[in-house]
C-alpha positions as CSV (number, residue, x, y, z in Angstrom):
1,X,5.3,33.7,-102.2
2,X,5.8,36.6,-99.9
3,X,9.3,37.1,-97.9
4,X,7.0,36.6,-94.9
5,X,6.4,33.2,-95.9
6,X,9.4,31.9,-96.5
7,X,11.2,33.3,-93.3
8,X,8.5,30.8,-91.9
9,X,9.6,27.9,-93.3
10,X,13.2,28.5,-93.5
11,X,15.5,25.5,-93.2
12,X,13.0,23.3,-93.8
13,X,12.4,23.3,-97.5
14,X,13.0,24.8,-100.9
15,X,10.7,27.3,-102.0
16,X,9.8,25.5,-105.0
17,X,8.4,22.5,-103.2
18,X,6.3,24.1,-100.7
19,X,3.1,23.1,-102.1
20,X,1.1,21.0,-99.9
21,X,-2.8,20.4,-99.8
22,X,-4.2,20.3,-96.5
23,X,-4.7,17.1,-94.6
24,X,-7.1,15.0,-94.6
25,X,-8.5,14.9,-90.6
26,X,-6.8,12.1,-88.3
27,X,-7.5,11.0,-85.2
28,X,-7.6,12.6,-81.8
29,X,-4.1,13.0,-79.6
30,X,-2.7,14.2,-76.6
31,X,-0.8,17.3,-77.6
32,X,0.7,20.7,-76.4
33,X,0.1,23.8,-77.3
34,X,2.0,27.3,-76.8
35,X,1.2,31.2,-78.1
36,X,3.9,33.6,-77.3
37,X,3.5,37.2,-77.7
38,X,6.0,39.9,-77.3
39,X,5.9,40.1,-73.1
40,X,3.1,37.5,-72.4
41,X,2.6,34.1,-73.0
42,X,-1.1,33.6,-74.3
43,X,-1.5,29.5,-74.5
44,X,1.1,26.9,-72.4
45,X,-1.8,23.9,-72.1
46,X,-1.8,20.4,-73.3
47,X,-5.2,19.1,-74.9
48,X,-7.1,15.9,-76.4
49,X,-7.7,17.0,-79.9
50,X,-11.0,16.6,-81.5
51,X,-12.4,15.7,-85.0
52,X,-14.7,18.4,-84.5
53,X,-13.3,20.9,-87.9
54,X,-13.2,24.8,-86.9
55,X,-13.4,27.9,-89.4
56,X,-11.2,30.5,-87.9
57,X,-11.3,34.4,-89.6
58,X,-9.8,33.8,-93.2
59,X,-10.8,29.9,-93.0
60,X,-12.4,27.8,-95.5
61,X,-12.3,24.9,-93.0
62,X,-9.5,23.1,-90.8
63,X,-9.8,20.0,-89.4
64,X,-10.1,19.5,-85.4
65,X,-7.0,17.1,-85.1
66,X,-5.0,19.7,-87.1
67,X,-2.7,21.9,-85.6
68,X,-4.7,25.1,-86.5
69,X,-7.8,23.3,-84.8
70,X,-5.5,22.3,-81.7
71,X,-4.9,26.5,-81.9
72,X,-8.1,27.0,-81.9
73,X,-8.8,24.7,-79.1
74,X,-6.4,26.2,-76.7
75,X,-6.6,29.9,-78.1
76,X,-10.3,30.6,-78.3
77,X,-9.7,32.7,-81.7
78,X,-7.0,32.9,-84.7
79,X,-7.4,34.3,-87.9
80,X,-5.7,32.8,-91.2
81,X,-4.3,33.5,-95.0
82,X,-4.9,31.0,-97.7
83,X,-1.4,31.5,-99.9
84,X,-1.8,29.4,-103.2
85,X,2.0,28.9,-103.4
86,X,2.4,27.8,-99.8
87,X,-1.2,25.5,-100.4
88,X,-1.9,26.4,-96.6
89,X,-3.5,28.7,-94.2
90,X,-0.9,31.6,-92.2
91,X,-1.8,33.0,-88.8
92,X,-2.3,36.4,-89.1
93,X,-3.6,36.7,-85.6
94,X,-4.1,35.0,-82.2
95,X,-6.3,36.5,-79.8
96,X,-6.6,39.9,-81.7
97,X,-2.3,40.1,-81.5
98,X,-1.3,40.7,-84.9
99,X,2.2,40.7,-87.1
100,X,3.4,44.0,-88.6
101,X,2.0,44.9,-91.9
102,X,5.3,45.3,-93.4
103,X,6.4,41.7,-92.8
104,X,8.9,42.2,-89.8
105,X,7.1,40.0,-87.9
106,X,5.1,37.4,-88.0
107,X,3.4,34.5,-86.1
108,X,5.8,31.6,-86.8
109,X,4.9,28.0,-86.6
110,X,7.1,25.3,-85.2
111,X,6.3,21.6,-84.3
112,X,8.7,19.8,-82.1
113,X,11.1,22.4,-81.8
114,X,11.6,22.5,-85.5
115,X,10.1,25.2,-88.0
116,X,7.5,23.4,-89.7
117,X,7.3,22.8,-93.7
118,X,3.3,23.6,-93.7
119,X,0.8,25.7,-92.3
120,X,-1.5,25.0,-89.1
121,X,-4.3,23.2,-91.3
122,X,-2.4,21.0,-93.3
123,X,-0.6,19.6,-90.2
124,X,-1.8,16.7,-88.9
125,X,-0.7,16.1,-85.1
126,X,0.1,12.9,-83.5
127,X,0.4,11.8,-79.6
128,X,2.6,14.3,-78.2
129,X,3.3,17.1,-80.8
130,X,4.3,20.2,-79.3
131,X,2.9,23.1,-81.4
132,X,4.5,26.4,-80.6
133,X,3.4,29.8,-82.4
134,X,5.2,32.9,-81.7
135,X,5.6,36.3,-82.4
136,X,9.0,35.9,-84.8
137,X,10.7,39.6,-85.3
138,X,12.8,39.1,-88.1
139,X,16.1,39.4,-89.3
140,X,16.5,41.6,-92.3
141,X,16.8,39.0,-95.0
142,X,13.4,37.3,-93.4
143,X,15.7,33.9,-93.4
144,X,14.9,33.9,-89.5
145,X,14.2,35.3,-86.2
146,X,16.0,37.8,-83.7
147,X,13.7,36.1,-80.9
148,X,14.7,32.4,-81.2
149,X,12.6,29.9,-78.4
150,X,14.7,28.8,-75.7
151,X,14.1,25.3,-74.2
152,X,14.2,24.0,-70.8
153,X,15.2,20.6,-69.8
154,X,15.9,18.6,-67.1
155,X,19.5,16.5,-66.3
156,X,18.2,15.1,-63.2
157,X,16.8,15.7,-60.0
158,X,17.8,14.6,-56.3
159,X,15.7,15.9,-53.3
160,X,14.5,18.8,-53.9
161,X,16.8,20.1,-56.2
162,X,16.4,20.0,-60.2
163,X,19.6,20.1,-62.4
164,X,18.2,22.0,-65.4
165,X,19.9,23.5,-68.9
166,X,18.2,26.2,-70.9
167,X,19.3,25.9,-74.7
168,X,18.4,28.6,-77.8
169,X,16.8,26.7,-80.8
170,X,17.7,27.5,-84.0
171,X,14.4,25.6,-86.0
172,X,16.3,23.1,-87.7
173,X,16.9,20.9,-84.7
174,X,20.1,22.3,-83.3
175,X,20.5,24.0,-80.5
176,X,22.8,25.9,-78.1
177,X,23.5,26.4,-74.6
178,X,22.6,29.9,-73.2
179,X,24.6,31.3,-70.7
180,X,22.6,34.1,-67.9
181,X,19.1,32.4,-68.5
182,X,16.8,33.1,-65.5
183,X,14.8,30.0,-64.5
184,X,11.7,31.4,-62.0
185,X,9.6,29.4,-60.5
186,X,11.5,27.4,-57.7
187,X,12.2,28.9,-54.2
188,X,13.9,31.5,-55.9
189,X,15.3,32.5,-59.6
190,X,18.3,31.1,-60.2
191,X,20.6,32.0,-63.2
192,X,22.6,29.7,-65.9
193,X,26.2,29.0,-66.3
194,X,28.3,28.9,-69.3
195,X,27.0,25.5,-70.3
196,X,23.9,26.3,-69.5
197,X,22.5,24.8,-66.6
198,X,21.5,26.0,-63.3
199,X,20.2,24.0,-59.9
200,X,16.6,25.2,-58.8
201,X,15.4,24.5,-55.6
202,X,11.8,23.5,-55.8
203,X,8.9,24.6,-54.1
204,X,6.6,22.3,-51.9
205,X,3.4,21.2,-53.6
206,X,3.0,22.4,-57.3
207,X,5.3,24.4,-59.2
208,X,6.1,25.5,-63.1
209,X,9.6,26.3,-63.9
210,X,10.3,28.6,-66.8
211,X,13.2,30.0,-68.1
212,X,13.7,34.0,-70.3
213,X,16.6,35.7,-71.9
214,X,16.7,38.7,-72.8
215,X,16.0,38.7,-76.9
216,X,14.4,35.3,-76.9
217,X,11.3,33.9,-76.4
218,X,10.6,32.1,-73.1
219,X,10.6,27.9,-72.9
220,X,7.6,26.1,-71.8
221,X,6.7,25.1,-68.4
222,X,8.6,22.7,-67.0
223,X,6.0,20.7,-63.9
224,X,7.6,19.7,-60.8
225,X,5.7,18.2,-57.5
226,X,7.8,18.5,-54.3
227,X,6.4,16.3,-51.6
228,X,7.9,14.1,-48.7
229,X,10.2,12.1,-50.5
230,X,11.3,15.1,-52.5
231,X,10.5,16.5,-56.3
232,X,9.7,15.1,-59.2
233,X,9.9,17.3,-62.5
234,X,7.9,16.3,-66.0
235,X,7.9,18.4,-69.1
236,X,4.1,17.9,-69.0
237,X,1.9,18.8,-66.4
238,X,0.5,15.9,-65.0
239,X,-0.6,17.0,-61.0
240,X,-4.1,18.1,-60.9
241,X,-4.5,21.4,-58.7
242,X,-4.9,21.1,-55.3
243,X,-8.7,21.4,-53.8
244,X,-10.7,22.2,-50.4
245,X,-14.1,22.2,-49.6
246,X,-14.5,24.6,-46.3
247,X,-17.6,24.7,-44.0
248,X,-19.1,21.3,-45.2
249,X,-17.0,18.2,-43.8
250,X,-18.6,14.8,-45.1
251,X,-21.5,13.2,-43.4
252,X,-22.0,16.5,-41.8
253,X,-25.7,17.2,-40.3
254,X,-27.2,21.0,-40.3
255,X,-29.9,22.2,-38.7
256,X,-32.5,24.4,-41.1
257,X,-30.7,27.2,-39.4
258,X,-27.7,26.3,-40.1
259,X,-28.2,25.3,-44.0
260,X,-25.4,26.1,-46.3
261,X,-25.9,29.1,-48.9
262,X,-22.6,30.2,-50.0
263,X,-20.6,26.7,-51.2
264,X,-16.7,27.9,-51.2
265,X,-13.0,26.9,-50.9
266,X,-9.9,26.6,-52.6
267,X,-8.2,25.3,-55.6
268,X,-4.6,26.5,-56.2
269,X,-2.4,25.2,-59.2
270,X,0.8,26.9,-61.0
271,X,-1.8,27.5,-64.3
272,X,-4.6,28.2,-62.7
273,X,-7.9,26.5,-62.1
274,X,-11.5,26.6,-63.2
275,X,-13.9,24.8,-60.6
276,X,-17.5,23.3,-61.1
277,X,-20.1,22.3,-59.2
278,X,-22.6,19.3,-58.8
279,X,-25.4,19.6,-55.9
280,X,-27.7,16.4,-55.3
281,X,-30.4,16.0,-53.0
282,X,-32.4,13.5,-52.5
283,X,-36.2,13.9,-50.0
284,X,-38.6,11.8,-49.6
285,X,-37.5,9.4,-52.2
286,X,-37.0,11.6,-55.1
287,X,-33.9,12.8,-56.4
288,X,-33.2,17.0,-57.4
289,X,-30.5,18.4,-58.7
290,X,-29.8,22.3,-58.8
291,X,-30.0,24.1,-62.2
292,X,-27.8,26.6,-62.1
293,X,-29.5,28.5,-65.2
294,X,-32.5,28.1,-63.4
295,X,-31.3,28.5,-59.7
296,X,-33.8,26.3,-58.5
297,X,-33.6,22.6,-58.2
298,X,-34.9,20.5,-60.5
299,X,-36.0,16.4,-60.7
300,X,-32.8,14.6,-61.7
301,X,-34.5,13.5,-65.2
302,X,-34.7,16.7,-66.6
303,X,-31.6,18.9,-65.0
304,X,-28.5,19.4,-66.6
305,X,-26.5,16.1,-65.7
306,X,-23.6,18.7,-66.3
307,X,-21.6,20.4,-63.7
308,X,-21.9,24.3,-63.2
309,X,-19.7,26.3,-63.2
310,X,-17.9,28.3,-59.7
311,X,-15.4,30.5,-61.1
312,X,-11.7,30.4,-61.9
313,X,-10.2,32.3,-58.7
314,X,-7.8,31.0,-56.4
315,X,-10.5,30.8,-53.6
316,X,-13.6,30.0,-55.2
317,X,-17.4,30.8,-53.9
318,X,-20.9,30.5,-55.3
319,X,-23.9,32.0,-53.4
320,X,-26.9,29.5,-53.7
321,X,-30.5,31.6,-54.6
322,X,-31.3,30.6,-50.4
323,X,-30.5,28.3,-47.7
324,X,-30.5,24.9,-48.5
325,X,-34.0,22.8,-47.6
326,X,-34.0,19.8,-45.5
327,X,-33.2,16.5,-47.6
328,X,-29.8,14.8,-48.3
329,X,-26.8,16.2,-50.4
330,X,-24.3,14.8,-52.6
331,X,-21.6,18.0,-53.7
332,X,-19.4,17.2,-55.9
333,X,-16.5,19.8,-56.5
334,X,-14.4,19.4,-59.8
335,X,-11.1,21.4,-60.2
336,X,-9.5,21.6,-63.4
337,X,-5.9,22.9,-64.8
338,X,-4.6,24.5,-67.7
339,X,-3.6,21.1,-68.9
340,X,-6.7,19.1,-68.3
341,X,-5.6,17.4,-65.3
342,X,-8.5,17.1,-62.8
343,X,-9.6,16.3,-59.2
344,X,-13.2,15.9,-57.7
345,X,-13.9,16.3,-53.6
346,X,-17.2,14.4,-52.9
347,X,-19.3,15.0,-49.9
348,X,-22.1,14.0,-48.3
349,X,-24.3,16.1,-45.6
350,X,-28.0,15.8,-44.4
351,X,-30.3,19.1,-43.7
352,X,-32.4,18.3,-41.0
C-alpha cells in the first residue's frame, strides 16, 4: 500500500486490516457534501442520495447511496484508483483538480469530522453523514496533513448576534480551539479569541457564516435567517432563497399590446440559485403549455410536464420566441438552492 494511502487513513486503522470489499448499496439519505481545493471550495451542498450506481474515471462501479455516488452527485465528475490492499476506490481527482504525483498531496476522505477507514465506494452513508474531501498537503512522514479542517459551531444565539467557536480537527475526533480565525459572512468579519469563539452580528434575510485560518482548510457553512424577532443559525441550510416575480402581479389583465415577452425577476440566496419555469395557458377550453426545446406551446398531453430552465443569476430573465397570445396563464416560478431547499411563486394573468 502506497504512503499516500495510509496518510489517508491514519488514526483510524492498522495497515494490516484495511481490507474492505465495497458495500453493498443502501438506501437513500439526507447528507452533506463538501470539496475543498487549495483557495476554493468546489461542493458545500446537502443532497437526497439515490440508488442510481455511477462509474466515475477509474470506476468499475459505485453505488448511488455511497459516498463516492453522493460525490458524484454534488461534484458532477471524480476520477478514482482501485488499490487491492486498501479493497477500495481513491480520489485521484475532483473536477479536473488533481493531487501531486509524488504523493504530497492528496484528496483525503473524512466522514463526520473523522478520517474514514475506507474509500468513497465502500462507504455506505446514513441520514446526516457529512462527507468532506479535501486537498490534504502532507506532512513529511504522510501520517497527516499540514491543512487540518476547521469547524464552526454555534454556542448560542440572542437577537441578532451568534456566539460562535471555530476548532482545528485533528481526524480522530479531537479537536482544538483556534485562536485569530476569521468568521465572514455576518455584518462584518469578526475574528476569534483565545478559546476560540467570536460574536457575529448577522445580516438581515439569508446569510452563510464561514470561518479560515491561515494553513487550514476552511469549515462549512454555517445558515443563519435574521428576521423580525431576530436570527436563527442551523448547521444545515434549511431557508429556501428568496424570490420575485416583476411586471406580472397575480390576476393581472393585459391587453394584446401589452402581452408579456421577457418573464424576469429575482432570486437571491447565500449559495446561489438556479430558477425554472412553468407557463400554462388555457383558450377556448384547451390547455397549452410552452416547450421550451421547441419554443412554441404545445397541448398539455404531449409537452414536457417538466419545468424549464431560466438561468442561475441573481436577477433572472428569459425572453419568450414573441408576445404572449390572448388565453389564460398559470406561471409558475421555482427557485432552488445549493442545498435543495426550494420555493415556487404562482401567478395567474389573462391576455385579452
Amino acid at each position: 500500500m502506497s504512503r499516500r494511502i495510509i496518510g489517508s487513513v491514519v488514526g483510524a486503522l492498522a495497515a494490516a486490516s484495511l481490507v474492505a470489499p465495497v458495500a453493498h448499496a443502501g438506501s437513500p439519505a439526507r447528507v452533506s457534501v463538501r470539496v475543498e481545493a487549495p483557495g476554493r471550495t468546489l461542493v458545500d451542498t446537502s443532497l437526497e442520495t439515490t440508488r442510481t450506481s455511477v462509474k466515475p474515471d477509474g470506476i468499475d462501479a459505485c453505488s448511488g447511496t455511497s459516498a463516492g455516488g453522493a460525490l458524484w452527485q454534488a461534484a458532477g465528475s471524480w476520477s478514482g484508483t482501485w488499490y487491492a490492499s486498501f479493497g477500495d476506490y481513491t480520489v485521484d481527482a475532483i473536477d479536473g483538480v488533481r493531487g501531486a504525483a509524488n504523493g504530497s498531496s492528496y484528496w483525503a476522505f473524512w466522514l463526520n469530522g473523522v478520517v474514514s477507514s475506507k474509500g468513497v465506494c465502500g462507504t455506505e452513508l446514513q441520514p446526516g453523514d457529512r462527507v468532506l474531501e479535501f486537498l490534504c498537503t502532507s506532512t513529511p512522514d504522510f501520517s497527516s496533513c499540514t491543512n487540518l479542517p476547521l469547524d464552526l459551531s454555534l454556542l448560542d444565539v440572542k437577537g441578532g448576534k451568534a456566539k460562535v467557536k471555530v476548532v482545528r480537527l485533528d481526524g480522530t475526533g479531537r479537536s482544538a480551539p483556534v485562536a485569530g480565525a476569521s468568521v465572514a459572512g455576518g455584518v462584518k468579519p469578526v475574528t476569534t479569541a483565545a478559546d476560540g469563539s467570536a460574536t457575529v452580528t448577522v445580516r438581515q434575510g439569508q446569510s452563510a457564516l464561514r470561518a479560515t485560518h491561515a494553513g487550514d482548510t476552511p469549515s462549512g457553512s454555517l445558515h443563519c435567517q435574521r428576521g423580525p424577532r431576530g436570527a436563527k443559525c442551523g448547521s444545515r441550510d434549511t431557508t429556501p432563497p428568496a424570490l420575485t416575480l416583476k411586471g406580472i402581479a397575480n390576476g393581472e389583465a393585459f391587453s394584446a399590446a401589452h402581452a408579456p415577452r421577457v418573464l424576469r425577476g429575482t432570486a437571491v440566496d447565500p449559495s446561489g440559485a438556479s430558477v425554472t419555469l412553468r407557463l400554462t395557458r388555457r383558450t377556448g377550453g384547451r390547455c397549452t403549455r410552452f416547450d421550451a426545446a421547441r419554443g412554441a406551446f404545445r397541448s398539455c398531453t404531449v409537452a414536457p410536464r417538466a419545468p424549464f430552465a431560466a438561468g442561475d443569476r441573481a436577477h433572472w430573465s428569459y425572453l419568450l420566441p414573441a408576445k404572449l397570445g390572448p388565453g389564460s396563464y398559470r406561471l409558475d416560478v421555482i427557485a432552488a438552492d445549493g442545498a435543495g431547499n426550494r420555493r415556487t411563486l404562482s401567478v395567474a394573468f389573462t391576455v385579452g
